[in-house]
LOSE-554754 format. One record per residue (C-alpha): residue number from 1; x negated, z negated, y negated. Coordinates in steps of 0.5 Angstrom, whole numbers, plus 500, padded with zeros to 3 digits. Layout:
! LOSE-554754
 num  px  pz  py
 NUM   X   Z   Y
...
This chain:
! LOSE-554754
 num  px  pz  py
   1 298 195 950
   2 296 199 944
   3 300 198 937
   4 304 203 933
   5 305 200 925
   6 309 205 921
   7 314 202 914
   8 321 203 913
   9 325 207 912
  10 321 214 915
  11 325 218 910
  12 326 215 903
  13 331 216 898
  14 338 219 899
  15 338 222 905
  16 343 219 910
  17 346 220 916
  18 340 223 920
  19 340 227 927
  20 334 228 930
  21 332 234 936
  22 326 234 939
  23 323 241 941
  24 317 240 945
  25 312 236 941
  26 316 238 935
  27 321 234 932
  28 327 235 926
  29 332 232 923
  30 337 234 919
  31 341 229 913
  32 347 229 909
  33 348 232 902
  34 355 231 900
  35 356 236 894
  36 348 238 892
  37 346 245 894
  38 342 247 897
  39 345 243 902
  40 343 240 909
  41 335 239 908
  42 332 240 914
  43 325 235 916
  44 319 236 921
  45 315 231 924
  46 309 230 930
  47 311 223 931
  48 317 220 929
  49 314 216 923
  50 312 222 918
  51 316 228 916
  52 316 233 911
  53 321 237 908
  54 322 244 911
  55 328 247 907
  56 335 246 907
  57 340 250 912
  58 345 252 906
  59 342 255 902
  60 346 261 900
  61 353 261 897
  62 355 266 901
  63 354 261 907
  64 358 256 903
  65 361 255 895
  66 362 247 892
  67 363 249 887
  68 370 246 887
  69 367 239 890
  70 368 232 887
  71 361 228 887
  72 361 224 895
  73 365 231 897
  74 362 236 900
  75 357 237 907
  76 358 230 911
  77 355 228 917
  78 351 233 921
  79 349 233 928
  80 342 237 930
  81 342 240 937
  82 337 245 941
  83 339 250 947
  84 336 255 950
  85 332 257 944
  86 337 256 939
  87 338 251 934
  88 345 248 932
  89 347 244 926
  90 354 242 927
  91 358 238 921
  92 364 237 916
  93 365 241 909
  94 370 234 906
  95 375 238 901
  96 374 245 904
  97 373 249 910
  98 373 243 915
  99 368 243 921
 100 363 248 922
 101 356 250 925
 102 350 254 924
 103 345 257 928
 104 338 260 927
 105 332 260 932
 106 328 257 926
 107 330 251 923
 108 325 253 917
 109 331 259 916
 110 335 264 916
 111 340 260 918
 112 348 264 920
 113 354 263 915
 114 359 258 918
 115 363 258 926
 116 369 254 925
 117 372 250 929
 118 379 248 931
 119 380 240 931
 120 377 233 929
 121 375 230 922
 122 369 229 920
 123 362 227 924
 124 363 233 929
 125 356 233 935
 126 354 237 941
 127 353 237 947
 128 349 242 952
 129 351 239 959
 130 347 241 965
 131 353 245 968
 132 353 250 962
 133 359 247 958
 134 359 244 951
 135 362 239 949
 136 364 237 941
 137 365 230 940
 138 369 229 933
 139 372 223 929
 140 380 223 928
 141 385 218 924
 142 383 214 919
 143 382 207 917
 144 384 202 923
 145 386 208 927
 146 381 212 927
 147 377 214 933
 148 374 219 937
 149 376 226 941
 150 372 232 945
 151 373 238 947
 152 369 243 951
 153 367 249 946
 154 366 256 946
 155 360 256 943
 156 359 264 942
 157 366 264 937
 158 367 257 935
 159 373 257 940
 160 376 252 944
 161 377 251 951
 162 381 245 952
 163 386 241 947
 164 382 235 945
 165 382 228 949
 166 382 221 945
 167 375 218 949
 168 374 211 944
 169 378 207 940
 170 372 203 937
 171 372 195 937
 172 378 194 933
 173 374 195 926
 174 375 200 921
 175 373 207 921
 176 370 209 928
 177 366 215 927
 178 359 219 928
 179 359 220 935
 180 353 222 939
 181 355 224 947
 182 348 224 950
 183 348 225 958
 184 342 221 960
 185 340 220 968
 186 348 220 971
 187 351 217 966
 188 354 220 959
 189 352 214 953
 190 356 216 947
 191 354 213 940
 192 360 211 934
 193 359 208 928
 194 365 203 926
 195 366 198 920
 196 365 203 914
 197 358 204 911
 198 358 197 907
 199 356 191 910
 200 360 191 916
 201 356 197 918
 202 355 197 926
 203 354 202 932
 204 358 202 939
 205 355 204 945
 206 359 206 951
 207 358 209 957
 208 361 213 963
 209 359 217 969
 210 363 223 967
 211 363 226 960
 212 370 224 959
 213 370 218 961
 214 374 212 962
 215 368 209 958
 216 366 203 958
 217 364 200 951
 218 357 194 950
 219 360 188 948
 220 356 187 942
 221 354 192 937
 222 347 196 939
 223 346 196 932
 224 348 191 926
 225 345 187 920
 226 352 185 919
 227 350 178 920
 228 344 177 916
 229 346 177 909
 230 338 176 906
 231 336 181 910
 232 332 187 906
 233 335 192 910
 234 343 192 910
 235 348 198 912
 236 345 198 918
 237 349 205 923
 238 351 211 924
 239 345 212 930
 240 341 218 933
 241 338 216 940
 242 331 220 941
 243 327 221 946
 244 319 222 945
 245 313 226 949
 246 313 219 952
 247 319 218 956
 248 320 212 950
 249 327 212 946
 250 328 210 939
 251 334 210 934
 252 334 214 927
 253 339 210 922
 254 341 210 916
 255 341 203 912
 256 340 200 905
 257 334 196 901
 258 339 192 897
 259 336 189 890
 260 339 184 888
 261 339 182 881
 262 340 175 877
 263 337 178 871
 264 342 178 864
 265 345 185 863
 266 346 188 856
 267 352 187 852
 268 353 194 850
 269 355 196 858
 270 362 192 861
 271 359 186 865
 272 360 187 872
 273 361 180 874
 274 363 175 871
 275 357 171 869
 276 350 174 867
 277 346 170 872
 278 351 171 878
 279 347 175 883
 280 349 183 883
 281 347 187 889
 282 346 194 889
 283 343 201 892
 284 340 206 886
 285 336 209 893
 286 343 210 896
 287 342 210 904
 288 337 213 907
 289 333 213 914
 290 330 208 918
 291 327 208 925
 292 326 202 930
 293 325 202 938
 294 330 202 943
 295 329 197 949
 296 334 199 955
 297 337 192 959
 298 337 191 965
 299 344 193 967
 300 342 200 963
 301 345 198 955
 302 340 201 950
 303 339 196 944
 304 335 196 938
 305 337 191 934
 306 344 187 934
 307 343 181 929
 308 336 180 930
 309 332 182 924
 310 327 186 929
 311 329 193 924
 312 324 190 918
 313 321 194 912
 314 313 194 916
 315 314 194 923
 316 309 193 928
 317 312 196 935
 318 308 195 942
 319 308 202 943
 320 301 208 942
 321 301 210 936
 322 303 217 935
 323 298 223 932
 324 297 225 925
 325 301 224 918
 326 305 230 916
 327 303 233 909
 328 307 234 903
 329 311 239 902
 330 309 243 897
 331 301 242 897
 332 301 244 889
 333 306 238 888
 334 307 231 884
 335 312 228 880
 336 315 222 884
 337 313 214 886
 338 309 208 887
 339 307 210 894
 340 302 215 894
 341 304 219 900
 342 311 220 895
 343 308 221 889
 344 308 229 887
 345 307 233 881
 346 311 241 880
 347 308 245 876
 348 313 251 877
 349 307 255 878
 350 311 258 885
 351 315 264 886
 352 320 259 889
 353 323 252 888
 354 321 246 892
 355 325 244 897
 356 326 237 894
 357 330 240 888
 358 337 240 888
 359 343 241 884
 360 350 239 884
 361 356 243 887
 362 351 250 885
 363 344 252 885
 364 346 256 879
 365 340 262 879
 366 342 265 873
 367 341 258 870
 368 334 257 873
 369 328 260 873
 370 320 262 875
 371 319 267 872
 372 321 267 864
 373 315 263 862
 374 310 262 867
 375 308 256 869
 376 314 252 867
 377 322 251 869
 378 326 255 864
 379 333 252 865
 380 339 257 861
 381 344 251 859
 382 352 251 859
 383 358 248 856
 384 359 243 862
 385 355 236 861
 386 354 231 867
 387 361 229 865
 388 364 235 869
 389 367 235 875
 390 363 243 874
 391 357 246 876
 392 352 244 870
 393 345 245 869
 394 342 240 872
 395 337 240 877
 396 333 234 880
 397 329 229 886
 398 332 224 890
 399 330 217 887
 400 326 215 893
 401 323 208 891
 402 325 203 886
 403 319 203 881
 404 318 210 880
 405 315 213 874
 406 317 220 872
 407 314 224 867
 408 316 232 863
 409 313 236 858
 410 320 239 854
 411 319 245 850
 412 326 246 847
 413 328 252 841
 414 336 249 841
 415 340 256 837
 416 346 252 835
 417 349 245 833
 418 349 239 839
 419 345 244 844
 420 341 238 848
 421 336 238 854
 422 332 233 857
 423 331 229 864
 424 337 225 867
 425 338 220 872
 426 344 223 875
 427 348 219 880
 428 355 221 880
 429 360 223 873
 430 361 216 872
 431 355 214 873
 432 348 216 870
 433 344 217 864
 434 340 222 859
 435 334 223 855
 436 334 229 851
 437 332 233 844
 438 339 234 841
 439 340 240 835
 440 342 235 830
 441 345 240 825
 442 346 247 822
 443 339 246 819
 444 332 244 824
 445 333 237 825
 446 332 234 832
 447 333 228 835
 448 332 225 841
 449 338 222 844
 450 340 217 850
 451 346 217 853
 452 348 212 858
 453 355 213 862
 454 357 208 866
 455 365 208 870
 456 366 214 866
 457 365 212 859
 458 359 215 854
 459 356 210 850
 460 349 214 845
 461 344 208 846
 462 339 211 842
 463 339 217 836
 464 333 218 833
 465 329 224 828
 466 325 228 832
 467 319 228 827
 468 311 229 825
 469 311 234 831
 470 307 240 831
 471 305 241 839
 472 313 243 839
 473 312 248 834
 474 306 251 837
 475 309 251 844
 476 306 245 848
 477 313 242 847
 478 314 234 847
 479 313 229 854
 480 318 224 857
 481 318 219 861
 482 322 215 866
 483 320 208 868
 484 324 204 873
 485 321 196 874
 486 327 196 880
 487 332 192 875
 488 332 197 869
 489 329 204 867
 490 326 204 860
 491 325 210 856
 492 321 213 851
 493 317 220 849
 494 312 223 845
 495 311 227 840
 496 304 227 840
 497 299 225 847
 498 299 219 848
 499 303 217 842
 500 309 214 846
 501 316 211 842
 502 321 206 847
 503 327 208 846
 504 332 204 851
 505 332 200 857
 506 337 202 862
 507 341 197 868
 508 339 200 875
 509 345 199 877
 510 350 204 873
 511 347 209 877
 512 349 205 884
 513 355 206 889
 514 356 199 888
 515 358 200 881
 516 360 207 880
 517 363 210 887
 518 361 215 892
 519 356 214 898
 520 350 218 894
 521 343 216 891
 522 340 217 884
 523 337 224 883
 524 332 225 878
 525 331 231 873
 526 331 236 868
 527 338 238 865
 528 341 243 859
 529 347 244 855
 530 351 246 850
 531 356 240 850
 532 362 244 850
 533 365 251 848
């Protein structure tokens, strides 16, 4: 038996919730994006371990505006189905239109504006039965009550043929959700998240011989890390079953790489627990995507890991390995990470952005472009700060490993007093910090500016005057650079090549969910603004 190796998880960073669809000996997936845009990343991969970036499925306003989303707001869950020559990619606008889908023949794009649909909350999928009939199977209720409801589906015009029928109630856990129906031999096998998205997290398998059952639920979770507290992956759930070229079945999840911290924390933030050496376990990637073989029982369960550690960082799975790696998405990329296959470079010598970027809420592109100076990304600041529940100008990459370094040549002329520009860790408006060149004054001072916020308080870290910089004056501008050693990010700039002043040392996690709220990751990037009217 030959051995397949491949290192968790397959899609690093925030990327949550994924669906996967395989079309011939292709294979795509498609991942939460809460408030950023463009939204919905769509990925491509020949063997299930490597995937490349493609492009998002929102990625025009007209299809859909956040401008109005809170952080963790915004594109939920989706599911990603193919028919007939149509790829379908169901999912939830949280705080705006509901539960729609989109279609396009070419996962790359153009991809149709909204279809709505009539019931259910969050986490709707599809199914194309063999009969013709599709079926939405969706979340309702919340909390405790929450469960899962279906009915068939028009699915030309978004209409329903049927009132919604309740099919499962979970295992008495919170928030039953997620659910994935899938017709698999005679019997139909349906997937449902429960225990929320911490440490409880599981996935439910339930079976029956039609698609409205009654269903029959496994006894123990097919998915779960809940009872293994020192594992490194945690969070384990929300599942998509997938068949390969080769008739073998696996598990595409979300899950959590924990860090936990026994460091002492600086005194100028709020101490989150109540001694410096207590423990603090926190997830600055937010939840990403893992992969781990499916075994089927012998009375015809799938399983992958209920409790049993078999889902590690480094798996060795008795399986052929599969072909060759994917590339990068841009081959003129680097700028991120420890791992040299995430490591990438953007020049912004293109005619268009990386896939990677996004922006919270709105890709504003009157605020951001190519073409203004060749070469560079030319960002035109707003009054609107990364404390705002607004589109502000920032752009930025999803944080995909723990130890990263992140470098930026900066070329500013502020006009007026306090306009500032640099690199930020955004996690949320409660949680993320600034490196930048702030306008001093009326005359032509600048000074490099650190900013943390954390729980929504703004606290200067560090001020300093910008001097004895002359690659500013002749157009070169002056590098920044982010690095994180998994407990801090340490901060600094130079004026000069090489000549590198520290500034601060940053805590990982006050850009945590953990700490400051919501079901996102860290982004990384470039940011602009006036600070104010």
């Amino acid at each position: 038996m030959a051995t397949l190796r491949y290192t968790n998880p397959v899609v690093p960073g925030f990327y949550p919730d994924p669906s996967v669809v395989r079309v011939g000996e292709d294979y795509y997936m498609a991942t939460s994006s809460f408030e950023y845009m463009p939204g919905l990343p769509i990925f491509h991969s020949r063997n299930l371990t490597d995937w490349r970036q493609i492009g998002h499925a929102l990625n025009r306003r007209s299809q859909m505006d956040l401008s109005t989303r809170k952080s963790s707001e915004g594109i939920y869950a989706p599911t990603l189905r193919y028919h007939q020559g149509v790829f379908y990619l169901i999912t939830t606008d949280v705080m705006g239109i509901g539960n729609f889908y989109i279609t396009s023949v070419n996962p790359v794009g153009p991809w149709s504006d909204p279809i709505r649909i009539p019931y259910g909350n969050i986490d709707p999928s599809l199914l194309f039965d063999d009969d013709g009939k599709v079926y939405v199977t969706v979340q309702s209720g919340a909390d405790a009550e929450s469960h899962i409801i279906q009915y068939e589906l028009d699915i030309a015009t978004g209409q329903a043929l049927t009132e919604p029928v309740a099919i499962a109630h979970g295992d008495g856990g919170v928030w039953t959700e997620g659910p994935h129906l899938y017709h698999i031999g005679s019997r139909y096998y349906l997937l449902c998240a429960c225990g929320g998205t911490g440490r409880d997290h599981r996935t439910l398998v339930y079976r029956a011989n039609s698609p409205y059952g009654p269903f029959e639920r496994m006894k123990e979770p097919m998915l779960t890390h809940n009872a293994l507290p020192a594992h490194p992956i945690q969070n384990t759930g929300h599942a998509e079953l997938v068949e390969d070229t080769r008739g073998d079945w696996w598990a595409f999840f979300l899950g959590v790489r924990p860090v936990v911290d026994v460091r002492p924390v600086d005194d100028r933030i709020e101490v989150m627990l109540q001694t410096e050496t207590a423990a603090q376990s926190y997830s600055v990637l937010g939840r990403e995507t893992f992969l781990a073989p499916v075994r089927w029982t012998t009375d015809g369960w799938p399983m992958a890991d209920n409790n049993t550690g078999m889902v590690q960082l480094h798996m060795s799975v008795d399986r052929q390995p599969f072909g060759l790696a994917e590339q990068a998405c841009s081959p003129a990329s680097t700028l991120l990470a420890s791992a040299k296959r995430h490591s990438w470079r953007d020049d912004f010598d293109g005619q268009r952005l990386d896939c990677r970027w996004a922006a919270p809420r709105r890709l504003c592109e009157a605020c951001i472009s190519l073409e203004a100076r060749p070469g560079w990304l030319t960002l035109a600041g707003n009054r609107h700060t990364l404390l705002d529940e607004a589109p502000s100008v920032f752009l930025g990459t999803r944080l995909r490993h723990h130890q990263v370094a992140v470098r930026s040549r900066l070329y500013f002329q502020p006009q007026q007093k306090d306009e500032e520009a640099g690199l930020a860790v955004r996690l949320n408006e409660r949680g993320h910090f600034t490196l930048g060149i702030r306008r001093a004054g009326e005359g032509d001072l600048l000074t490099v500016v650190v900013s943390v916020v954390d729980q929504g308080k703004s606290t200067e870290w560090a001020s300093v005057p910008l001097l004895a910089a002359p690659d500013i004056q002749s157009g070169e501008g002056v590098e920044l650079r982010i690095l994180s050693d998994t407990y801090h990010f340490a901060l600094s700039y130079a004026a000069r090549p090489g000549n590198w002043v520290s500034l601060a040392r940053i805590p990982a996690y006050v850009v945590s969910p953990e700490r400051n709220g919501g079901f996102t990751g860290a982004l990384v990037g470039m940011y602009a603004t006036s600070n104010g009217p």
